[in-house]
N, C-alpha and C positions, 0 to 999 in steps of 0.2 A: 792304179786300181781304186783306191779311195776318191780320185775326182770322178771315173765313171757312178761309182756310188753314191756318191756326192748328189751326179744329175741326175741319178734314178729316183731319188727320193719324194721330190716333190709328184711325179706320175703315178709311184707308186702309193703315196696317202692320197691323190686322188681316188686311184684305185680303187682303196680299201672303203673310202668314204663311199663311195657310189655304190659299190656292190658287196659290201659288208651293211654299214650300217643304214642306208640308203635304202635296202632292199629288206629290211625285217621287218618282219610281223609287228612288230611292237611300235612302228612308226606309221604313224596314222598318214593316209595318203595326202592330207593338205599340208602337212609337216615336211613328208617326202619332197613335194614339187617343191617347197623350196629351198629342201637342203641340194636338190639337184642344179638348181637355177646358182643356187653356194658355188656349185664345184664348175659354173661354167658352160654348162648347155643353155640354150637360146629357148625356153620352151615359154610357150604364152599357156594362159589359162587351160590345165589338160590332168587326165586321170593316168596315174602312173603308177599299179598293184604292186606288191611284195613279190619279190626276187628276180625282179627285171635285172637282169646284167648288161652291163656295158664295158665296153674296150674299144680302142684306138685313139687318135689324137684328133681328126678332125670335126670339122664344125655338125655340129646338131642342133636344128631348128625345125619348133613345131609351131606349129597354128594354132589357134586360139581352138579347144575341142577333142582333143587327140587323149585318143586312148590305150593304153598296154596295157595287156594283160598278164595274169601271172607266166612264169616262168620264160618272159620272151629276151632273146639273146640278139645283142644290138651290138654288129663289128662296125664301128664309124671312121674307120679309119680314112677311108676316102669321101667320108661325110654324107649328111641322114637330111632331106629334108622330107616333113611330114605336112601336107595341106589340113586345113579347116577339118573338123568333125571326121578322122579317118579314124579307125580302129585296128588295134593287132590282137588276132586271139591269140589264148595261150599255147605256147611256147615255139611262137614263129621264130623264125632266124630270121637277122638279117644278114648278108655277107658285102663288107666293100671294098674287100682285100683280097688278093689272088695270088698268082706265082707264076714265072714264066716258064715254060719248060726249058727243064736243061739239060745236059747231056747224060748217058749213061751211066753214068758215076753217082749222079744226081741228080733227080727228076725233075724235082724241083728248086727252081731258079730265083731268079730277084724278085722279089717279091712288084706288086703295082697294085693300087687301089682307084677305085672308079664311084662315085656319087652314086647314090640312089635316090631318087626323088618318088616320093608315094602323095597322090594328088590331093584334091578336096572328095569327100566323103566316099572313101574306098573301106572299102569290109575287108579286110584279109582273116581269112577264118583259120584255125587251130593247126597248128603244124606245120606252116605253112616255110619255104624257102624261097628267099628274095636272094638273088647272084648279083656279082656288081652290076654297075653303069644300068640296074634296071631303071625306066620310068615308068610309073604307074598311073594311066590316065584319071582325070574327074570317076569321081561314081561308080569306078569299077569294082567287082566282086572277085575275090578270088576265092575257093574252093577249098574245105579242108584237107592238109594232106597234097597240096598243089607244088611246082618246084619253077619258079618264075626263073627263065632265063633269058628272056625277054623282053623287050617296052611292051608294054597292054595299054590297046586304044579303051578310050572314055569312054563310058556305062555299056560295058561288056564282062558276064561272068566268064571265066575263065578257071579249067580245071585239069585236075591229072598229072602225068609227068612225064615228057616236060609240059608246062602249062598250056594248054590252049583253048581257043576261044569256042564255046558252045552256045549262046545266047545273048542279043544284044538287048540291053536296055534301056526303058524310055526316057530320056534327060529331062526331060522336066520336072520341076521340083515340086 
């Protein structure tokens, strides 16, 4: 019992570092990005608000630009990457963990997680849910209130649930 507690310790003052003190009010956001960058996320030059939570084990990498907003909830278990100048409004989910289904007794099975990759200069507007293995093309919009369970092709808004595409956009910059 003591050696599993033993190994917990070190994930769990991650943890607490990231989404205790990481995430208050009282930590200025240049202060934040780099006690974040402390605990081990890959983020280059990027705006990262008061009470972003984070959980899982795998790798998270941002682009130089990137934005969260308050209240967004970041599962990386199956790992985050974020392109150039993307934004999340507040209080997107992202999910990159799942479950397999299992039998009767128990619906839910082994768990499995799949990458999400969110491109260069994507908007994801307020409320929004990312499901695993999504990719999210260049320049795409997605919709407040949208539930991405899908890859989304480049500079296309996309809204509703489940997300779909309602407008393409001009890619040039």
């Amino acid at each position: 019992m003591f050696t599993a507690i033993g190994k917990m310790w070190p994930r769990l003052l991650r943890d607490h570092w990231v989404n205790s003190i990481c995430a208050s009010r009282l930590i200025p956001n240049q202060v934040r990005f780099a006690f974040l960058r402390m605990a081990g996320l890959r983020l280059r030059r990027s705006t990262i608000y008061q009470g972003v939570e984070w959980f899982g084990s795998g790798r998270v990498t941002f682009e130089r630009g990137v934005t969260l907003n308050r209240g967004v909830v970041v599962n990386h278990s199956g790992g985050l990457h974020m392109g150039e100048n993307s934004g999340l409004g507040p209080g997107t989910l992202i999910i990159t963990a799942t479950h397999e289904v299992g039998p009767a007794a128990k619906r839910w099975g082994r768990g499995t997680s799949t990458r999400v990759v969110i491109g260069r200069g994507v908007w994801v507007g307020a409320n929004v849910t990312i499901l695993p293995g999504v990719r999210i093309g260049d320049g795409c919009i997605i919709g407040a209130g949208a539930v991405v369970t899908r890859d989304c092709r480049p500079h296309t808004v996309y809204v509703g649930v489940p997300a779909r595409p309602v407008r393409e956009l001009d890619p040039t910059p």
